[in-house]
C-alpha positions in Angstrom: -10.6 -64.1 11.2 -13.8 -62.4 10.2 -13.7 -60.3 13.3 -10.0 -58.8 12.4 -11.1 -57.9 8.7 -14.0 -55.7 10.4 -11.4 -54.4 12.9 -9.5 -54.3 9.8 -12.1 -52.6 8.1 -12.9 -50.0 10.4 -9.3 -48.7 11.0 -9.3 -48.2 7.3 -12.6 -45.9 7.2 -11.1 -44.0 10.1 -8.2 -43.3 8.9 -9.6 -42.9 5.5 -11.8 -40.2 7.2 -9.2 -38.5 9.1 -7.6 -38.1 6.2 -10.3 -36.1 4.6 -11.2 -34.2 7.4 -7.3 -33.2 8.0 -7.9 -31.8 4.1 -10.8 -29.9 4.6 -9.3 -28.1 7.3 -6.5 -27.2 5.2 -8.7 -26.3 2.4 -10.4 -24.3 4.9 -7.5 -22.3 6.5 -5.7 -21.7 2.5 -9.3 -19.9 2.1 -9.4 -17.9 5.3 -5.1 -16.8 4.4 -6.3 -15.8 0.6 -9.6 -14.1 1.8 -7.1 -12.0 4.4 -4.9 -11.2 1.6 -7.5 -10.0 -0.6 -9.2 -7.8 2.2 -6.0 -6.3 2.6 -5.0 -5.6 -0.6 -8.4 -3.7 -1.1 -7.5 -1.5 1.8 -4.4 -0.6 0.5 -5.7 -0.3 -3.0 -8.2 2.5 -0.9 -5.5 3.9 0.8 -3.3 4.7 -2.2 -6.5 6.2 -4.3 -6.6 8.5 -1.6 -2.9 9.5 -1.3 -3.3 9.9 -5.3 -6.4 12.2 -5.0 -4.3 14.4 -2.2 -1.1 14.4 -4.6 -3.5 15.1 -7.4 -4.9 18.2 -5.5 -1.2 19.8 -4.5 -0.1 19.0 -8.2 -3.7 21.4 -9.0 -2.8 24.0 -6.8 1.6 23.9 -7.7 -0.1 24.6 -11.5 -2.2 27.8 -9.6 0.9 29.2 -7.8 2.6 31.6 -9.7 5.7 32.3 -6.4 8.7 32.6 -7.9 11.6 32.0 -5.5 15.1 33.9 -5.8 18.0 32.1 -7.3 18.9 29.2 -5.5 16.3 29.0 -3.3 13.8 26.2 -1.9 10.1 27.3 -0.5 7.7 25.2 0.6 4.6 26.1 -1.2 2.1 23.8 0.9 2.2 21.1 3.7 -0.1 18.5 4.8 -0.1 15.8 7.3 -1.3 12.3 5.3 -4.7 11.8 6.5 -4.3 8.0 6.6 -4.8 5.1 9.0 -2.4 4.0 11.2 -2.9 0.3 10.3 -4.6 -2.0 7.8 -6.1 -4.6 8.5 -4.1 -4.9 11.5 -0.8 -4.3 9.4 1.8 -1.8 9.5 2.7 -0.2 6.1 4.6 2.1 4.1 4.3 4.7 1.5 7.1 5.3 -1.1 7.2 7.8 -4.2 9.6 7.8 -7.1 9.2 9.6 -9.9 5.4 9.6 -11.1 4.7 6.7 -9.3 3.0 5.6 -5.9 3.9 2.7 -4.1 2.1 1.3 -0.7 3.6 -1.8 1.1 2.6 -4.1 3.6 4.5 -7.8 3.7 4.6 -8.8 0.8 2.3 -7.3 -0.7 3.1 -3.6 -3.2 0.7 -2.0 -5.1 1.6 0.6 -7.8 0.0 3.5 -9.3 1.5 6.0 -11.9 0.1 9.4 -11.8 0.2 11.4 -15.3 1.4 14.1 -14.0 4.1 16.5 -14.9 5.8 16.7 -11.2 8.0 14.9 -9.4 7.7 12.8 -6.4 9.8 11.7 -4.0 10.0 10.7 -0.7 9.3 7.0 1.5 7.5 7.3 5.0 5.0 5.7 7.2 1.2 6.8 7.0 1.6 9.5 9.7 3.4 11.5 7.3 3.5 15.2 5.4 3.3 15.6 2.1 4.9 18.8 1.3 4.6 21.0 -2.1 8.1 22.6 -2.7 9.1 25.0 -5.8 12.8 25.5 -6.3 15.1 27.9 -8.4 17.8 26.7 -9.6 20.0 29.1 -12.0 16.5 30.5 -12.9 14.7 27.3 -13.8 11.9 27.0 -11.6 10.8 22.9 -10.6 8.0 21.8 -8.5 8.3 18.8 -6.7 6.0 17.0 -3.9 7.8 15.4 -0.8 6.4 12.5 1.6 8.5 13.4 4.9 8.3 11.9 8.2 
């Protein structure tokens, strides 16, 4: 009897243990998934600042340009090719403008940034893209827009 309550006894700590240690590693691995996450979302954060300081600097020189197209006519005032990492962290993304506002994507995660400025923007691509500065006339109203194309 007294050697079935140790055996007893002893199943019951292991277990008990295995338990915890089955936890920990789980507690573990969450950490490692949200330190990832984090890391990555700081990259993109990086990545969009940068895309925002580039839009930022065709807006500057759109406001400088004084080229007037003919009626009904499109030029292309400048063009750039993104300079932007392939991957982040290992992940593909995606760059999306709508409006005033900046969007990069990888998964599930999105950041956002609005830009107050008086332009549009348009345009979705991946990061080995052109961002393009383009002036149109249409029935003598002149609107500058800036383009993310593939």
């Amino acid at each position: 009897m007294k050697a079935a309550a140790t055996l007893l006894s002893h199943v019951t700590t292991l277990a008990l243990g295995l338990v915890i240690l089955i936890m920990i590693i789980i507690a573990v691995s969450n950490l490692g998934v949200d330190v990832g996450k984090t890391s990555l979302r700081s990259q993109l954060s990086l990545t969009l600042e940068k895309t925002a300081s580039q839009v930022i600097d065709f807006y500057s020189f759109s406001k400088e340009n004084e080229l007037k197209p003919n009626n009904d006519e499109e030029v292309i005032l400048r063009s750039m090719k993104l300079d932007l990492p392939d991957k982040i962290s290992n992940n593909k993304y995606s760059l999306k403008f709508d409006g005033n506002v900046l969007s990069i994507k990888s998964g599930e995660i999105e950041i956002n940034r609005t830009l107050n400025i008086n332009i549009d923007l348009e345009g979705e691509a991946l990061p080995s893209a052109f961002l393009q500065l383009k002036r149109e006339n249409s029935n003598n109203i002149i609107k500058d827009k800036i383009v993310l194309v593939d």
